[in-house]
Backbone as numpy.savetxt, mean C-alpha at the origin, in Angstrom:
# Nx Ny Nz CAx CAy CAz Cx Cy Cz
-27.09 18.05 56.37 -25.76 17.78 56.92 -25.56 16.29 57.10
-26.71 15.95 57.70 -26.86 14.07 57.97 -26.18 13.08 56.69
-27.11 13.56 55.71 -27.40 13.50 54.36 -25.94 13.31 53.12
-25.54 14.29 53.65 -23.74 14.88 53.30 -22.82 13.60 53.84
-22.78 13.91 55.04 -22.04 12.68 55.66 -22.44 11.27 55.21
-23.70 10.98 54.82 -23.82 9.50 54.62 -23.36 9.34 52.86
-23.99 10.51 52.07 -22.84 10.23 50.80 -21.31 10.07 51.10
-21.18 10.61 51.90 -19.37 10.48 51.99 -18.94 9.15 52.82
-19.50 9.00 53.33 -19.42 6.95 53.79 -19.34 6.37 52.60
-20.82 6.64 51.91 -21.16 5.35 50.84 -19.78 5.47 49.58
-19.84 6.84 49.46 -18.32 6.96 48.89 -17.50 6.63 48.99
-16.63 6.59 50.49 -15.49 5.87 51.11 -15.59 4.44 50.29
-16.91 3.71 50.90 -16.90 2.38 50.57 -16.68 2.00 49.49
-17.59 2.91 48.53 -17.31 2.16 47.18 -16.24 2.23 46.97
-15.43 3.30 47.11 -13.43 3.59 46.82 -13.28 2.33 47.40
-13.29 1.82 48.12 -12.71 0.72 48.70 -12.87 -0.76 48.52
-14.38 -1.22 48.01 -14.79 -1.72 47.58 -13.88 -2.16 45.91
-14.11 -1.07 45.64 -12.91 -1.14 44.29 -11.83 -1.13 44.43
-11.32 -0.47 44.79 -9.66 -0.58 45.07 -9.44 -2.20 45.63
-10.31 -2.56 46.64 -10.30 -3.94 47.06 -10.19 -5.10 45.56
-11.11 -4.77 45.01 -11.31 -6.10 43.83 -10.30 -5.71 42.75
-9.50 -4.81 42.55 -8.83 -4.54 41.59 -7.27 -5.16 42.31
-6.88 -4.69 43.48 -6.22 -5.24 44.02 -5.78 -6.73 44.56
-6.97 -7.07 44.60 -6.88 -8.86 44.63 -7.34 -9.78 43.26
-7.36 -8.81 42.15 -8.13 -9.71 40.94 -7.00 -10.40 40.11
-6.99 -11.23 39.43 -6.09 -12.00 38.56 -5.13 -10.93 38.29
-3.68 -11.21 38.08 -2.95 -10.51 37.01 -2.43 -11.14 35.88
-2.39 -9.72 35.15 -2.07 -10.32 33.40 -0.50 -9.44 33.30
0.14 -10.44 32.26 1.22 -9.81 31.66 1.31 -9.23 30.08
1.25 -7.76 29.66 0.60 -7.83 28.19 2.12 -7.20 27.92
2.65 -7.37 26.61 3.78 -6.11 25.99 2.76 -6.06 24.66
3.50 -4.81 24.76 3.27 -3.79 23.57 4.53 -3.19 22.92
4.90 -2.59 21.36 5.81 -1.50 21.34 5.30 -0.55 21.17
6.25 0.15 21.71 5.61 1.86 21.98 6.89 2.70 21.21
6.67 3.86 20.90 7.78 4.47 20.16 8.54 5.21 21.17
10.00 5.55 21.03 10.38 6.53 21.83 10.47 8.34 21.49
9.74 8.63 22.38 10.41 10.33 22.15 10.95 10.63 23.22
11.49 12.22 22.48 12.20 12.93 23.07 11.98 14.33 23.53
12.13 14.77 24.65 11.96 16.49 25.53 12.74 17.17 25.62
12.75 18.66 25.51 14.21 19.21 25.67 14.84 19.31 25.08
14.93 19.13 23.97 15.94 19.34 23.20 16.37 20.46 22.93
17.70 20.67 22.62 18.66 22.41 22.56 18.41 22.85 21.42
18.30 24.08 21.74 17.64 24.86 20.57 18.49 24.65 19.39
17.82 24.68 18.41 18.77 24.47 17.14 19.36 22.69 16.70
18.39 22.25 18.08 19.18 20.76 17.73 17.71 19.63 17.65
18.20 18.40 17.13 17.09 17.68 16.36 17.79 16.49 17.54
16.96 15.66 17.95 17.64 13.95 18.30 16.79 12.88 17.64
17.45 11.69 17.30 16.81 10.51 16.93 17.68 9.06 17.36
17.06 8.27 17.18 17.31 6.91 17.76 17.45 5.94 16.37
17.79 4.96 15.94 17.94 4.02 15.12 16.60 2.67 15.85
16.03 2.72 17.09 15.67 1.96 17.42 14.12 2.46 17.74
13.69 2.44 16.51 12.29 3.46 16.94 10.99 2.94 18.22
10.93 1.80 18.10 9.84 0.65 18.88 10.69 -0.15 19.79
9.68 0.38 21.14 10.60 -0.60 22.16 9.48 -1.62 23.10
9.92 -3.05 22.39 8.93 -3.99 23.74 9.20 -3.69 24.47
8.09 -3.79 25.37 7.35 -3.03 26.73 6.79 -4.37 27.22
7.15 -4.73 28.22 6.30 -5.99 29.23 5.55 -5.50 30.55
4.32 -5.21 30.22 4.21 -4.89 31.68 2.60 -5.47 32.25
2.50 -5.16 33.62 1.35 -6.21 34.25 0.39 -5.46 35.10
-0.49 -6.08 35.39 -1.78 -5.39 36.07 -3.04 -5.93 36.39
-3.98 -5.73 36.87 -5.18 -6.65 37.01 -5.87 -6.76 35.60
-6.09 -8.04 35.46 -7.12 -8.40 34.49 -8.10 -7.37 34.14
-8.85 -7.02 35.11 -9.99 -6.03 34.44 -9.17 -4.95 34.20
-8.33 -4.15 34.45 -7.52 -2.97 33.83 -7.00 -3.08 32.69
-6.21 -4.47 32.15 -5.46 -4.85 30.87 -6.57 -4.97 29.99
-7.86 -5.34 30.39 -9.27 -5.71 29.41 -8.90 -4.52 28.09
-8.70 -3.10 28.36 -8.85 -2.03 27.47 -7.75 -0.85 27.41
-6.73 -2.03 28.01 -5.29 -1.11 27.55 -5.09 -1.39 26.35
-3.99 -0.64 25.81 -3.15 -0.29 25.05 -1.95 0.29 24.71
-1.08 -0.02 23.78 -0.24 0.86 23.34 -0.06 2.52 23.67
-1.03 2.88 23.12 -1.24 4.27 23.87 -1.47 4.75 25.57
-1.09 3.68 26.14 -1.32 4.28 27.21 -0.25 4.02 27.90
1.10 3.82 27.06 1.88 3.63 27.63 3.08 5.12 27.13
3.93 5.37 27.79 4.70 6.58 26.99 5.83 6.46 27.49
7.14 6.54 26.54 8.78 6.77 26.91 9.32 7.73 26.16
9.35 8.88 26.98 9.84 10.17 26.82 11.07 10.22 27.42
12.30 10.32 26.97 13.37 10.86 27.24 13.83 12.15 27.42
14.52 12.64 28.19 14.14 14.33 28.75 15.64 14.76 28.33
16.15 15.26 27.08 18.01 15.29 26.87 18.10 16.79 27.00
17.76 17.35 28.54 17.72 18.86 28.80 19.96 18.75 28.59
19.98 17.67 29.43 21.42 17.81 29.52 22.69 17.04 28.51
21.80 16.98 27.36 22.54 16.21 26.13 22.86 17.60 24.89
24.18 17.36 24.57 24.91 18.47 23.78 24.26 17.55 22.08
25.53 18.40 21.48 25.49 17.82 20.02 26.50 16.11 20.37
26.07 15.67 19.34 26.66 14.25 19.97 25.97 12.97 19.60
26.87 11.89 19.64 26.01 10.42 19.70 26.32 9.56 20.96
25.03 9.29 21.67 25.00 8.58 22.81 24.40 7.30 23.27
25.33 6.35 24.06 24.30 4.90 24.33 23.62 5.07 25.47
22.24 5.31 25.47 21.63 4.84 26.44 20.68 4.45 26.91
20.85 4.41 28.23 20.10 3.18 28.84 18.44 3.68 29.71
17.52 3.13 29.51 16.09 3.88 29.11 15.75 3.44 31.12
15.10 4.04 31.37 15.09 3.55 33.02 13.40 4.20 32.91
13.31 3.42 34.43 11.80 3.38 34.85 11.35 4.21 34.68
12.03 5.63 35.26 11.28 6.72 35.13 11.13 7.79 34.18
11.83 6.80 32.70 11.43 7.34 31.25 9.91 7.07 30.84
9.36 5.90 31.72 8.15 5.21 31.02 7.53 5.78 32.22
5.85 5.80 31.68 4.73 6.61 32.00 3.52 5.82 31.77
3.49 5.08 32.88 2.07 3.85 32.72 1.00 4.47 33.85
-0.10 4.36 33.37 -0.88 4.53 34.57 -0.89 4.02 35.69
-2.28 4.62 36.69 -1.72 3.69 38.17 -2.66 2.37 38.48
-1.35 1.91 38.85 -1.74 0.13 39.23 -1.18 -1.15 38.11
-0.68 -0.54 36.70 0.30 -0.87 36.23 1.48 -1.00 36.14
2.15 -1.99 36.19 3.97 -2.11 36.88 4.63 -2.41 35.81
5.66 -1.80 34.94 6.68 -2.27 34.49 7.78 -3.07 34.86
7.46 -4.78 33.77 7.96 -5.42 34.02 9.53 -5.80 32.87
9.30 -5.48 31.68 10.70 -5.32 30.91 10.61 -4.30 29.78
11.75 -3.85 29.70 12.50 -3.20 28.32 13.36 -3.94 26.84
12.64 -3.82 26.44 13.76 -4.76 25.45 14.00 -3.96 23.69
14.98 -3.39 23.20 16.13 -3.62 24.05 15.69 -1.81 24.95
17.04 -2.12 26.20 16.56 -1.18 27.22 17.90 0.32 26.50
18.55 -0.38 25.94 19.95 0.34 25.26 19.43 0.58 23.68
19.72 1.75 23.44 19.55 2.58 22.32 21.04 3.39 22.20
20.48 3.88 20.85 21.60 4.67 20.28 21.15 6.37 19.94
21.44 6.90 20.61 20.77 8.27 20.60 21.64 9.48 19.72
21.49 9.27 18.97 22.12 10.88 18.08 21.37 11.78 17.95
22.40 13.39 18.39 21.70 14.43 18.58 22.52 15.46 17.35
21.95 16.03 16.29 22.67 17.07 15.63 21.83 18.64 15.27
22.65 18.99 14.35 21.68 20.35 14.43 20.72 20.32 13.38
19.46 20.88 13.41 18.53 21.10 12.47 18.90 21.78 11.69
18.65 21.15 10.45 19.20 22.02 8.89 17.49 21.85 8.27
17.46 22.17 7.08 16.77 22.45 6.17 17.53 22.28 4.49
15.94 21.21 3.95 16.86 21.37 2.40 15.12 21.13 1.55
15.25 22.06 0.34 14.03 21.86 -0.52 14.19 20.28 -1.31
13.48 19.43 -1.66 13.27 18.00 -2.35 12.42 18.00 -2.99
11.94 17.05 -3.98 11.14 17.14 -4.71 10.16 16.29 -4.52
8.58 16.34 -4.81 8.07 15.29 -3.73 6.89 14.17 -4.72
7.17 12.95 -4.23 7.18 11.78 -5.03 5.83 11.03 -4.15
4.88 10.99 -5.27 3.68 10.67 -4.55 4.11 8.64 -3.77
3.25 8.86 -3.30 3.19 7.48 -2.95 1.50 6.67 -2.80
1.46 5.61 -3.46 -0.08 4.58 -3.88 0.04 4.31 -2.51
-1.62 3.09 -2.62 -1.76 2.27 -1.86 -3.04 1.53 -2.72
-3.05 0.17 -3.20 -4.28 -0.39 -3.77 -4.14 -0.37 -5.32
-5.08 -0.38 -6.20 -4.84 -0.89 -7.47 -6.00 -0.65 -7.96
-5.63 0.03 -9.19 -6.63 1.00 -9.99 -7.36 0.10 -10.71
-8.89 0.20 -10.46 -9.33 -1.08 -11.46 -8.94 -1.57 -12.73
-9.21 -2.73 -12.72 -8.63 -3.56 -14.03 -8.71 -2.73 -15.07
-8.14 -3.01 -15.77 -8.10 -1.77 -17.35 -7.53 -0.66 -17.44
-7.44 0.20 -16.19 -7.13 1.41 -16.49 -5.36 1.78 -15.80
-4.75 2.87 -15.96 -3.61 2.84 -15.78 -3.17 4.78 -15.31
-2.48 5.08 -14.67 -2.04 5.85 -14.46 -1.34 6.83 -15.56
-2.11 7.59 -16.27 -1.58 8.70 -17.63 -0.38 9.69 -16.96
-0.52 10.29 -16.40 0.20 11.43 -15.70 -0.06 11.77 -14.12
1.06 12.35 -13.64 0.64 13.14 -11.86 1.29 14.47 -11.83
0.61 15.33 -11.44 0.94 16.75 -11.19 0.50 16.98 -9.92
1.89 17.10 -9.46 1.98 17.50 -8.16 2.20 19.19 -7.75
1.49 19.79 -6.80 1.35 21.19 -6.91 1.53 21.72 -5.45
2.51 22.03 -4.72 3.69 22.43 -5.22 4.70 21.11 -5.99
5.54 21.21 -6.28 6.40 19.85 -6.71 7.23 19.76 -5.76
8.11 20.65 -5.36 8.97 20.76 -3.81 8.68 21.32 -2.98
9.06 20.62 -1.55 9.30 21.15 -0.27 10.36 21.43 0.35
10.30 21.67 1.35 11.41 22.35 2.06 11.14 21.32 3.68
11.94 20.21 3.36 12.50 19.26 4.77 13.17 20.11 6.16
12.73 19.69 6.79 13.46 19.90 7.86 13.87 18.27 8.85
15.05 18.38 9.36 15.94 17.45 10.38 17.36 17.72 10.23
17.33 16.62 10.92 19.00 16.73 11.31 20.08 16.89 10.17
20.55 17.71 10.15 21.95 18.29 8.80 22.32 16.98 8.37
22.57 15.84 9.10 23.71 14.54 8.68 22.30 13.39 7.63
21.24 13.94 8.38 20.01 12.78 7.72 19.25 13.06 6.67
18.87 14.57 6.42 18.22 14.87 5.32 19.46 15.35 4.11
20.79 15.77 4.54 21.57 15.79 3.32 21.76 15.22 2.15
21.53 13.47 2.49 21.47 12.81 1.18 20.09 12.62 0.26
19.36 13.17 1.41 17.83 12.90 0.39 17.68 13.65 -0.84
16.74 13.57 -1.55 16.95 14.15 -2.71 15.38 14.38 -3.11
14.64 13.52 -2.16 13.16 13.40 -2.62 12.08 13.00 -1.36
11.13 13.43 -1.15 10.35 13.28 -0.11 8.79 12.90 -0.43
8.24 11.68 0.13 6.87 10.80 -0.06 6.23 11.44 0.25
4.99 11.60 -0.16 3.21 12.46 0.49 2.89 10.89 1.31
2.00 11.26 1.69 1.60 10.00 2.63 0.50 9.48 1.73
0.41 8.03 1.91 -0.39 7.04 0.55 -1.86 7.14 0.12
-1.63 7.52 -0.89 -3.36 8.19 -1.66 -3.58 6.78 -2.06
-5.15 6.72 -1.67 -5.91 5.14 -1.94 -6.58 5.36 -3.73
-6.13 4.76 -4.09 -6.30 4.42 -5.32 -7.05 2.85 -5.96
-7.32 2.51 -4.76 -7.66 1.05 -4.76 -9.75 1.43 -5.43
-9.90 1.09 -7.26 -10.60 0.48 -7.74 -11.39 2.04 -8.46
-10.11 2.76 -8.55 -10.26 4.15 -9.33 -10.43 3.89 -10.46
-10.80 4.71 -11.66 -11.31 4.41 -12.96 -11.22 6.12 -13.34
-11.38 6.92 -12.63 -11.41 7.87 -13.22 -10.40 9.41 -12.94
-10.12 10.46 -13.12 -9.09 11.68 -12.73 -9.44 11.39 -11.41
-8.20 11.90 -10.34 -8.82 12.03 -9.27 -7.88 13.37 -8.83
-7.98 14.21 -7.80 -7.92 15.53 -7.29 -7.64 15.02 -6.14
-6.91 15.62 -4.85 -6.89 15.93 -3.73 -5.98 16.18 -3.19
-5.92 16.99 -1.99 -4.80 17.34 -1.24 -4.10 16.19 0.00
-2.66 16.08 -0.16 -2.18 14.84 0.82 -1.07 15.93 1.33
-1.16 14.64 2.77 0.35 16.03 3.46 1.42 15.02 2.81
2.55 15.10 3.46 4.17 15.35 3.19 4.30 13.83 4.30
4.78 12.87 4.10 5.34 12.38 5.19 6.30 12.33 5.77
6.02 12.66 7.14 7.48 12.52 8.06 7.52 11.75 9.33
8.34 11.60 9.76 9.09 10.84 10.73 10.32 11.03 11.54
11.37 9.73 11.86 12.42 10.24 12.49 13.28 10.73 11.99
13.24 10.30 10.51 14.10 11.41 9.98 14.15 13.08 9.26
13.17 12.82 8.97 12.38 14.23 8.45 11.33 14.93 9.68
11.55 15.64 10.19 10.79 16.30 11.22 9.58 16.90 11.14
9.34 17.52 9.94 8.46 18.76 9.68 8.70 19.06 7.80
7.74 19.48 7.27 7.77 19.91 6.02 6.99 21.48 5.81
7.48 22.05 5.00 6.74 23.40 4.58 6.93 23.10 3.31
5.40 23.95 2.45 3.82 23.47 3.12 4.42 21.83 3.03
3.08 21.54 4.56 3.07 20.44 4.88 2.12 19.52 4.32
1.29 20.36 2.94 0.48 19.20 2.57 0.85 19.70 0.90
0.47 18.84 -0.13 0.62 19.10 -1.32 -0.92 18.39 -1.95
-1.15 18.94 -3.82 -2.03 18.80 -4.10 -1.65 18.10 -5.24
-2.01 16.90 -5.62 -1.51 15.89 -6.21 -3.04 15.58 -7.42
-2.81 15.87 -8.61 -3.86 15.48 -9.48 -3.40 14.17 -10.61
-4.16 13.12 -10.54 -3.94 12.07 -11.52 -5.03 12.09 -12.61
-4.15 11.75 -13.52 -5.04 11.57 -15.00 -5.21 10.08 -15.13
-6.07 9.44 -14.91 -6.79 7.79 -15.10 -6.94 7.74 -16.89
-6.16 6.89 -17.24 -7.06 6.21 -18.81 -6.91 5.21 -19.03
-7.78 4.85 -20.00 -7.36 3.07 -19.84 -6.31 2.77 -20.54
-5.94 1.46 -19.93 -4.85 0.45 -20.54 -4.85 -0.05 -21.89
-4.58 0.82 -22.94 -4.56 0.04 -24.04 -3.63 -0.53 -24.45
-3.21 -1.84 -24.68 -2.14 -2.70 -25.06 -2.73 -3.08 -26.46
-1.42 -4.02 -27.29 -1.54 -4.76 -27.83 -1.21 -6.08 -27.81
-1.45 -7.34 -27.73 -1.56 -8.39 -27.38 -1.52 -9.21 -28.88
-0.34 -10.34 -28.73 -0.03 -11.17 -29.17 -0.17 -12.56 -29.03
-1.28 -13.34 -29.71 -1.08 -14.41 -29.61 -0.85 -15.04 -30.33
-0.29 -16.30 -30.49 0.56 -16.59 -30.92 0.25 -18.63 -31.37
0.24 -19.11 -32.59 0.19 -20.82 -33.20 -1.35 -20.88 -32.59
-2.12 -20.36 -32.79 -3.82 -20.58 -32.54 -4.26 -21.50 -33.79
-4.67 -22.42 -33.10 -5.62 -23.61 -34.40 -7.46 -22.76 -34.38
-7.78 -22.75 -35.26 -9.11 -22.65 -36.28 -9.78 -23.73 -36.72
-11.05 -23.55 -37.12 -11.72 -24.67 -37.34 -12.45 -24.74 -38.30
-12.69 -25.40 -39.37 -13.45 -25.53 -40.44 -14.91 -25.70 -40.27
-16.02 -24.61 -41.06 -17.09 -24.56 -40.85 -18.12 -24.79 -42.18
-19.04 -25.62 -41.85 -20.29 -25.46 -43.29 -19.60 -26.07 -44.47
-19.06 -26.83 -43.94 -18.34 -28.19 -45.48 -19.34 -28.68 -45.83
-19.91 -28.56 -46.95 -20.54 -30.16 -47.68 -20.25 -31.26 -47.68
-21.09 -31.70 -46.85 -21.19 -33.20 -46.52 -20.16 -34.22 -47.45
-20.49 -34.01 -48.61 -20.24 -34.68 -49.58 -18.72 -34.76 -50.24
-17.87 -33.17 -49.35 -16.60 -32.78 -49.86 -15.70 -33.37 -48.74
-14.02 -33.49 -48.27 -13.89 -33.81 -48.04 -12.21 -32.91 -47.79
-11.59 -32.65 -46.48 -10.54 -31.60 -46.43 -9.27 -32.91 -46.33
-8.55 -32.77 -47.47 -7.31 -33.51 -47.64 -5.99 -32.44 -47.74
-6.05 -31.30 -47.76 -4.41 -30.66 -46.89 -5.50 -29.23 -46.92
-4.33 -28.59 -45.87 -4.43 -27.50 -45.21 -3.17 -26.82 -44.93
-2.70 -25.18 -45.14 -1.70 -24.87 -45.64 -1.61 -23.08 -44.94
-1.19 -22.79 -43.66 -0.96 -23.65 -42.96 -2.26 -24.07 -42.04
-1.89 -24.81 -40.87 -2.76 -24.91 -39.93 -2.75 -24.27 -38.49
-2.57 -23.69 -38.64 -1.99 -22.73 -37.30 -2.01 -21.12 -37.85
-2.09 -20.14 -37.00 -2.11 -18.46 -37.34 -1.80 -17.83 -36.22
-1.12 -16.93 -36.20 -1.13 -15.90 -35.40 -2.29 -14.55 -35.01
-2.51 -14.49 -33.98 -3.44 -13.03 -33.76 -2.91 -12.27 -32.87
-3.30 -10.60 -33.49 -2.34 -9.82 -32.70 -3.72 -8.82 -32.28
-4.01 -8.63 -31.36 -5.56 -7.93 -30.70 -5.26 -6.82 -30.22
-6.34 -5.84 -29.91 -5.63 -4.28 -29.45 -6.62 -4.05 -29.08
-6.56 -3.68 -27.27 -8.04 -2.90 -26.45 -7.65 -2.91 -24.83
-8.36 -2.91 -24.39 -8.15 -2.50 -22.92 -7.73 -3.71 -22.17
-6.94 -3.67 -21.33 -5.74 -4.77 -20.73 -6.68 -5.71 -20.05
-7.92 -5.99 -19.52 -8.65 -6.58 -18.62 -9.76 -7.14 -19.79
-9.57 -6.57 -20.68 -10.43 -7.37 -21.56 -9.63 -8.49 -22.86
-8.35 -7.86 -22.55 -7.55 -8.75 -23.68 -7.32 -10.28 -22.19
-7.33 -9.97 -21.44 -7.25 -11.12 -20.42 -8.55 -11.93 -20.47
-9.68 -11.87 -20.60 -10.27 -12.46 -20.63 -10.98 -12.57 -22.01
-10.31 -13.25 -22.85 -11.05 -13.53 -24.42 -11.34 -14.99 -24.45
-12.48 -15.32 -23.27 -12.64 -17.17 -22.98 -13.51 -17.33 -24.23
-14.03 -16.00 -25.17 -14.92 -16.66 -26.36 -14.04 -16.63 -27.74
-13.06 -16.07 -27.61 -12.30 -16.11 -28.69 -12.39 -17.18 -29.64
-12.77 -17.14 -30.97 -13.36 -18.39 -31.49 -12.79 -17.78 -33.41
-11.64 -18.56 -34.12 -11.08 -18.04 -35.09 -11.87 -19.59 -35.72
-11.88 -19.41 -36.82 -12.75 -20.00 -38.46 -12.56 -19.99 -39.58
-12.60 -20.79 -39.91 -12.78 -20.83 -42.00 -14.10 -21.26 -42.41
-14.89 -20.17 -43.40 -16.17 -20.19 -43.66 -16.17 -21.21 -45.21
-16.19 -22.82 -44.93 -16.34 -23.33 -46.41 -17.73 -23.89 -47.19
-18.87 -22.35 -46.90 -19.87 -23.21 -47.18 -20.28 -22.92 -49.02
-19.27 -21.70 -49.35 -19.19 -21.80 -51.01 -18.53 -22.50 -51.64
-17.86 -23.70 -51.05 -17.36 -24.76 -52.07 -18.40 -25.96 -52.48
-18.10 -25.97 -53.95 -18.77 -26.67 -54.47 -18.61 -27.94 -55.38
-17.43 -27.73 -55.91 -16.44 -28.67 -56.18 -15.01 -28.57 -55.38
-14.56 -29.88 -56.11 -12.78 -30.02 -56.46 -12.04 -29.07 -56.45
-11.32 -28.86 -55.47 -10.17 -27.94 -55.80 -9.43 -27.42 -54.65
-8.68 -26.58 -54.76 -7.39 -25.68 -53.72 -8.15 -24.35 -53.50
-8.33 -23.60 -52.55 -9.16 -22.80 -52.01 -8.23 -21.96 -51.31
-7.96 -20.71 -51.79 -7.72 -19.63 -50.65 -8.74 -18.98 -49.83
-9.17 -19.15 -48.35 -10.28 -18.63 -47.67 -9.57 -17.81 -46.88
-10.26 -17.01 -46.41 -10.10 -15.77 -44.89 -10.37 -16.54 -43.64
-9.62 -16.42 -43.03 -9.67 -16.76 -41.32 -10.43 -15.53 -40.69
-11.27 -16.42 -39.57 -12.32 -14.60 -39.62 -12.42 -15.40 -38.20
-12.96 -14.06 -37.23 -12.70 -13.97 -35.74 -14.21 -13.66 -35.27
-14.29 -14.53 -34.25 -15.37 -13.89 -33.18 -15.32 -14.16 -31.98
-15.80 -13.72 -31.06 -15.37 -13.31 -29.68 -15.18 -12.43 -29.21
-14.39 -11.17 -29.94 -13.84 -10.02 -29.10 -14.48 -8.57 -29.30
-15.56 -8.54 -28.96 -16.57 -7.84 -28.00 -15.51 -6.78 -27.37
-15.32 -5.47 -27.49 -14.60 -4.62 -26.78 -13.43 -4.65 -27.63
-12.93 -5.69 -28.70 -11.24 -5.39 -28.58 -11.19 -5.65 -30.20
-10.01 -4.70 -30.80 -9.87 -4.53 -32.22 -9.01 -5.97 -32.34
-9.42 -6.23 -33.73 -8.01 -7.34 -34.12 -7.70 -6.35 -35.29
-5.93 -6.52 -34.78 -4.90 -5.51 -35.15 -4.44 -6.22 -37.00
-4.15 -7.64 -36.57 -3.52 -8.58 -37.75 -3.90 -10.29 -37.59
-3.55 -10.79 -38.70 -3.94 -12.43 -38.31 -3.07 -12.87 -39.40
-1.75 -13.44 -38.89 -1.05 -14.08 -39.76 -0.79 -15.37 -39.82
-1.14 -15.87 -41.22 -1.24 -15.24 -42.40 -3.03 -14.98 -42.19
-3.74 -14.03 -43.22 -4.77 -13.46 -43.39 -5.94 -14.86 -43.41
-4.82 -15.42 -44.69 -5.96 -16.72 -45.56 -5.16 -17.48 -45.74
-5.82 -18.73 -45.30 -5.37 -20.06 -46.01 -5.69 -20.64 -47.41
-4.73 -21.79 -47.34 -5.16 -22.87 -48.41 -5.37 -24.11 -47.97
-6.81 -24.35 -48.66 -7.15 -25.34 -48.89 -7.66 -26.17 -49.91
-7.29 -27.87 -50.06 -7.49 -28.38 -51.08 -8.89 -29.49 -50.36
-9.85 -29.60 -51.33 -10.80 -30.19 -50.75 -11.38 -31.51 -51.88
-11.36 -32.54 -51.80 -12.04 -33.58 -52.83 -13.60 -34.01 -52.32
-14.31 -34.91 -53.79 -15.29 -35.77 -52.67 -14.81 -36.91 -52.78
């Protein structure tokens, strides 16, 4: 019994002890935005705001703000007594829901625009949405989306004009190959809810094959006899047109075009082949013109 009672002292104290240092410790001023919702709403009816995020200023002891957050703040609006309709208003203290020993210090803005209508429903068709970038080379072949439509739900005046509804963003960042998986539907203030709420979205990955044009490339004469001597050239310049995977036509730093003159032996005008090396991975499509002329003396 002794025993009992002296835990419940040492208890008292420490409550007090704390409450003491929390109560006299530095204060901080932090904002955050927080989103607004809504309670209550009449059956058959949807509400939304144009003003989704509202700065929040509010203050408290230093050691309490150490590991707040956003989330621990909440503005729930209660429209038990709001019809069909659009309304301005004005958000008050006892919409917001801070813990204790935290004080709300501003709203900004404290005025919203509140429209309330009735929940409709409409089927859309649903349009994946990325995030990131499929490694170099390769490219997006096809998407089959399974189901292809849903069935939206919100407010009659907001989902009427839609026509199409986002999955929420499949990471694609440094894919190379098919990929499979199931994503939900995204929604928000304007779209409420989806049936089914998730879809199964399959991509076909292949690579990027382009063709690539380049374009007045100079060449270089190779294995001349010493003794001969290049007095015209006809033309001097060529075109190359290359064909292979997009990340490799970007980097052709060895690309290296030529004229092989080590079978001349005399005097004369020479039609030779322009001939290519460098491209490791990638076809050459054309090279115009094929062959030059050249006239060579000693």
């Amino acid at each position: 019994m002794i025993n009992n009672n002296i835990l419940k002292i040492i208890s008292v104290i420490i409550a007090v002890i704390v409450w003491f240092i929390v109560a006299t410790s530095e204060q901080q001023e932090v904002s955050f935005y927080v989103p607004v919702k809504f309670k209550n709403e009449g059956e058959g009816l949807k509400a939304f705001t144009d003003t989704s995020l509202i700065s929040v200023l509010v203050k408290g002891p230093k050691i309490s703000m150490k590991n707040f957050t956003f989330n621990d703040i909440k503005i729930e609006i209660d429209l038990s007594n709001f019809q069909s309709g659009e309304y301005l208003y004005r958000i008050k203290p006892t919409d917001v829901m801070l813990p204790s020993g935290i004080h709300l210090i501003r709203l900004e803005p404290q005025d919203i625009r509140i429209m309330i209508d009735k929940l409709g429903k409409k089927t859309v068709k649903v349009i994946p949405s990325f995030i990131g970038d499929l490694k170099d080379g390769y490219k997006i072949s096809s998407v089959v989306i399974t189901p292809s439509y849903v069935t939206i739900y919100g407010t009659s005046k907001k989902i009427k004009a839609l026509e199409s509804v986002e999955t929420l963003p499949i990471n694609i960042s440094g894919v190379d190959a098919n990929l499979k998986q199931k994503v939900g539907i995204k929604v928000g203030e304007i779209i409420s809810d989806a049936k089914p709420g998730e879809v199964q979205v399959e991509l076909k990955i292949v690579e990027n094959i382009i063709v690539k044009n380049l374009n007045n490339l100079s060449f270089i004469l190779e294995n001349l006899n010493p003794h001969f001597k290049v007095v015209r050239i006809n033309p001097d310049r060529v075109d190359l047109s290359v064909k292979g995977r997009s990340d490799k036509l970007n980097s052709l730093d060895n690309l290296k075009l030529f004229v092989d003159l080590s079978k001349i032996n005399k005097d004369g005008i020479y039609e030779l082949p322009i001939k290519v090396t460098g491209t490791e991975g990638v076809e050459v499509v054309d090279i115009i013109p094929s062959k030059i002329k050249i006239e060579v003396r000693r």
